[in-house]
N, C-alpha and C positions, 0 to 999 in steps of 0.2 A: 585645649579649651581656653576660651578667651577668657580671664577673669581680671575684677579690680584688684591693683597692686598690694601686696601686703606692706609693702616698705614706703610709706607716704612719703613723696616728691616735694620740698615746699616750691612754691610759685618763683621764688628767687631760684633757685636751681634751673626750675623751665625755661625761663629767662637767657641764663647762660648759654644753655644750649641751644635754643631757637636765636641767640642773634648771633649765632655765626653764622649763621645763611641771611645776605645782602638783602632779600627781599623780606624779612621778618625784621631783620633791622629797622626798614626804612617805613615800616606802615607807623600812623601815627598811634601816640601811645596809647588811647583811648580802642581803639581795634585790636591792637597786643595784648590789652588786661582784659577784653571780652574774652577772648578764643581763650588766653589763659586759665583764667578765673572760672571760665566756663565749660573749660574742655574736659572730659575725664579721663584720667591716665591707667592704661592698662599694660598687662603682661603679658606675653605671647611665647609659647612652645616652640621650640624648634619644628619646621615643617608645619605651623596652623597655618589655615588659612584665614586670611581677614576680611575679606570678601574674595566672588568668584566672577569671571566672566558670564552677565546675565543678571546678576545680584541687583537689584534695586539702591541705587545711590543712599549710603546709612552714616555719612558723616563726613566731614573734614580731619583725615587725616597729618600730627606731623610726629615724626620719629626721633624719640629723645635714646632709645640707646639701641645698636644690635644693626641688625640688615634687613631691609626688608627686598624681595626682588618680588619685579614684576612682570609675569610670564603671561605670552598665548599658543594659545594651541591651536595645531595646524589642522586639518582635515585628514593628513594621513596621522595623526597620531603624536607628532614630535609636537615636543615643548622648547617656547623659541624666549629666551630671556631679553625683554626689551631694557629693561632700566633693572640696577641697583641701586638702593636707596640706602644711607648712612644717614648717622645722627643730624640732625637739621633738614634734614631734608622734610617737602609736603608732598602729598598725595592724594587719590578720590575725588579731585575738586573738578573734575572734568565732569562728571557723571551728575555732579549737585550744579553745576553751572546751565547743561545742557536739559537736563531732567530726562536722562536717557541709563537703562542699566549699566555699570560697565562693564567693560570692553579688553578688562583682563585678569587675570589672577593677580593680587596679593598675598605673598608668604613670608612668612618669617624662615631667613636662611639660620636662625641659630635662638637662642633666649634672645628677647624683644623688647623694648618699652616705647607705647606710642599713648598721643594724647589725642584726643578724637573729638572734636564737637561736633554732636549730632547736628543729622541733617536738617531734623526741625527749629534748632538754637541757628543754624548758620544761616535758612531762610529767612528767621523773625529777625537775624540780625542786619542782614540787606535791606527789610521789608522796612525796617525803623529808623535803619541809614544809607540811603541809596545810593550817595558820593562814595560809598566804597566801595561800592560794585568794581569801580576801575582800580584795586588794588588785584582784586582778584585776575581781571582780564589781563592786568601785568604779567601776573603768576602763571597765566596763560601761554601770554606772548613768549615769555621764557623760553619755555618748552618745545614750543611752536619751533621758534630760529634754533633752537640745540636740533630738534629734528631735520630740516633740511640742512643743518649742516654737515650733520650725518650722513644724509642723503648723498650729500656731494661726495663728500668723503670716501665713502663706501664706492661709490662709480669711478673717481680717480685715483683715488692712494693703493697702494699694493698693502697685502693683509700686512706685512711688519710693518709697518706705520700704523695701521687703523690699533691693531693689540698692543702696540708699544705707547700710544697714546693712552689706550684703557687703561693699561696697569698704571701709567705715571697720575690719571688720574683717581683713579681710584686708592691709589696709594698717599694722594695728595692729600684727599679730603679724608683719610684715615690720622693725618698727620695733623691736621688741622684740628678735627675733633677729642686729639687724643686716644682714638678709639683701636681696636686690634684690629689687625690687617684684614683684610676683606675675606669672606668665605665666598671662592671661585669654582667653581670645578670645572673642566674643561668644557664642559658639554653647554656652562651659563658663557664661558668667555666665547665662545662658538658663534653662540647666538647674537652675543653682542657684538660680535664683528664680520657676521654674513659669511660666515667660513662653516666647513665639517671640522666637527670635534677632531678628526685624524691628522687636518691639515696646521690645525692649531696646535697639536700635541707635538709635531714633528718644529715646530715654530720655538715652541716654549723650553723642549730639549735641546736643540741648539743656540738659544739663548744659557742657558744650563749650564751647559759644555764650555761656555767662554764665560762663567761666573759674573754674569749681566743679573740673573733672578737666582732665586733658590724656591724649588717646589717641594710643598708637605701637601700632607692629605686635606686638601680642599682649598689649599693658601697659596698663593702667589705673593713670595715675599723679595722685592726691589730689592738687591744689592749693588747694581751700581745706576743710578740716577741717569748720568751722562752718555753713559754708553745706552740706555734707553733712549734718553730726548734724541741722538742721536738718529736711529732708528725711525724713532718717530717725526724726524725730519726728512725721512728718506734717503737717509745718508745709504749708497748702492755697498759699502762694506756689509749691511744689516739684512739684503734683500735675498741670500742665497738659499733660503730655502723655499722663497715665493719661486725662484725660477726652476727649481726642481717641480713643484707641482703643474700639473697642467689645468 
């Protein structure tokens, strides 16, 4: 159940956390103290959901503490994890941009703290300042180029690169925020690098084996940095268990 927080955030606190992420930094600061000033901060369960695939656009989301991912669902059944989302990060804005329901699941991978300005404050708020419309379509573009770079990614890199890259970031922006290591489970990092859970589990124990990661129940935690970037360079010492799959 989604409720309002019992431990009140001051506005300086929000601050901190939202300008670590470049594009909250850089909007001007008249736009930073609406959304903040205006936004409402809530708690989230392990496993809520905060909207669903289909949901009617209900805010501008951005995530001040926990994980949020963002899954869809196939036709035959499987849940496919498109994005994990860490502290700084936004989200929803695709669905209030376009005025279309979205297009995927949000969940809280674990206890949650996001700030929300409803969808009716972030219309009145375009409606009253039009020039910022093109902050938003920034926020956009973002997204846009990360995705086809994926795209490429995924068509030419062999899976140790595409996962050796996820972890190094995802462990990045863990480090940057201060925040615990990501909650992964094989079946989300699967998803995020267009591979079968099987194929990535047999990836992630042979990294293991040569004390590159160390896995706990749902953690994927970086022990050597280098011998990762490696990997994710494509260095062919990293690629031995891509060639055992067919």
């Amino acid at each position: 159940m989604t409720r309002a927080t019992t431990n009140p955030v001051t506005p300086e606190r929000i601050f901190a956390v939202l300008d670590q992420d470049s594009w909250f930094a850089a909007l001007p600061a008249a736009l930073k103290d609406v959304i903040v000033r205006h936004g409402c901060v809530r708690d989230h369960k392990a496993g809520e959901l905060l909207f669903a695939a289909g949901d009617e656009p209900d805010g501008l989301y951005a995530l001040l503490s926990g994980q949020i991912n963002l899954v869809s669902n196939t036709c035959a059944g499987r849940q496919i994890t498109q994005g994990v989302h860490r502290p700084g990060a936004w989200f929803g804005y695709l669905a209030l941009l376009d005025a279309r329901p979205h297009c995927q699941d949000a969940a809280a991978a674990g206890p949650a703290r996001t700030l929300r300005l409803s969808a009716s404050a972030f219309r009145r708020v375009l409606r009253d300042n039009p020039a910022w419309h093109q902050h938003f379509t920034q926020l956009l573009c973002g997204d846009v180029r990360l995705i086809l770079a994926m795209l490429v990614d995924s068509l030419t890199s062999p899976l140790s690169s595409r996962l050796a890259s996820t972890l190094l970031d995802m462990s990045a922006v863990a480090a940057d925020c201060a925040a615990a290591a990501p909650r992964l489970t094989q079946e989300t990092l699967a998803g995020m690098v267009g591979a079968s859970r099987q194929t990535v589990n047999r990836q992630l124990r042979d990294w293991q084996a040569r004390n590159i990661i160390r896995l706990g129940y749902g953690v994927v935690t970086v022990v050597d940095r280098a011998a990762l970037a490696s990997a994710a360079n494509g260095d062919a010492g990293f690629r031995r268990v891509d060639h055992q799959v067919a």
